[in-house]
N, C-alpha and C positions, 0 to 999 in steps of 0.2 A: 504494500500500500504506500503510495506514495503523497506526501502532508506537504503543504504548501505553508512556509512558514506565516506569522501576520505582516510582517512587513513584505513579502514577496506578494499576501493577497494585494498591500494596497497597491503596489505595483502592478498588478494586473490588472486591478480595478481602472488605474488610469489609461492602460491600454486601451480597456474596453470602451472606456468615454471618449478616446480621443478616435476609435472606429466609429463608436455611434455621431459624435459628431460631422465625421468626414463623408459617413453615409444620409445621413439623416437631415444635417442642418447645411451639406455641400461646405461645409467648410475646412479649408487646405491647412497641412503645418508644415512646419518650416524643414529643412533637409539633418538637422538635426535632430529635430523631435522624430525623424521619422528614421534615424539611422539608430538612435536608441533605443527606440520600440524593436527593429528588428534585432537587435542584439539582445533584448530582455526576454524575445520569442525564443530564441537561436537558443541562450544560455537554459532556457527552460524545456524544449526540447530535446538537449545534449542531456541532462538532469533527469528527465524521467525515462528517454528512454534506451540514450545510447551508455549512459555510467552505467545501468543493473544489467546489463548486457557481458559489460567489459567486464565489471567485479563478478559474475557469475562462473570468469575463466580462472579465476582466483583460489587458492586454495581453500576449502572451506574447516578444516579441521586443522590446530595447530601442532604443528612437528612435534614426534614422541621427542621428550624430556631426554636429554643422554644423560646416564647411570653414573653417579659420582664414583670417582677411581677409589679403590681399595687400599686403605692405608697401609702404609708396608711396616713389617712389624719393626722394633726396634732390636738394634743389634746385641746383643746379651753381653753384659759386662762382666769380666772376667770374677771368680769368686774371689772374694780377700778372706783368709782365715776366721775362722769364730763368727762368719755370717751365716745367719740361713737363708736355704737357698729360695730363688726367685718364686714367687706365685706362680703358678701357669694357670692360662683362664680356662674359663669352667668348660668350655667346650673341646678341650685340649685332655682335662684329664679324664682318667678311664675309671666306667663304672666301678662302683666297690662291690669286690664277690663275699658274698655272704657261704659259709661252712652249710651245707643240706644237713637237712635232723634226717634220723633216723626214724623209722615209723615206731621204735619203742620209745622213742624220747618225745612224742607226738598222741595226745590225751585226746579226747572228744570231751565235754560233759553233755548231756541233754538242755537243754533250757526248761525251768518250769514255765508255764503258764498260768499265771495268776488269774483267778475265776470270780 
């Protein structure tokens, strides 16, 4: 949909009067008034129908976002005596294996239920 701003109405509006004048009352304007009326045609023609033509070839969806580079880790400092050693992150160390029970070391009780 294309909206015609209010100052572009009144600008049309005086178009409009100065055709009905030149039709209606036979009266002439000057080679100016009649060179800026056709450039206020011209520019509004270009505007509704030849820009959504042209912006139509345009891309309509903005470029995939490129993926922030991966920080590189830091280079490990050598150990000095009587430190402890470095944290490693959580996704680094390995699960902790738990000892299996025995199925004698492994009780059931029932549940009561309370009435």
């Amino acid at each position: 949909m294309n909206v015609v701003s209010g100052d572009g109405a009144k600008i049309l509006h005086s178009l409009r009067f100065m055709g009905n004048n030149a039709a209606h009352e036979v009266k002439g304007h000057t080679a100016e008034e009649l060179t800026i009326a056709l450039g206020v045609v011209e520019y509004l023609l270009h505007g509704v129908y030849v820009m959504p033509k042209k912006a139509a070839k345009l891309p309509q969806k903005p470029p995939q976002a490129q993926q922030p580079a991966k920080p590189q880790p830091k280079p490990q400092q050598p150990k000095k005596p009587g430190q402890p050693p470095a944290a490693l992150p959580l996704a680094a160390k390995a699960p902790l294996a738990l000892p299996a029970a025995s199925a004698a070391q492994t009780t059931t009780k029932p549940i009561k239920q309370s009435t």
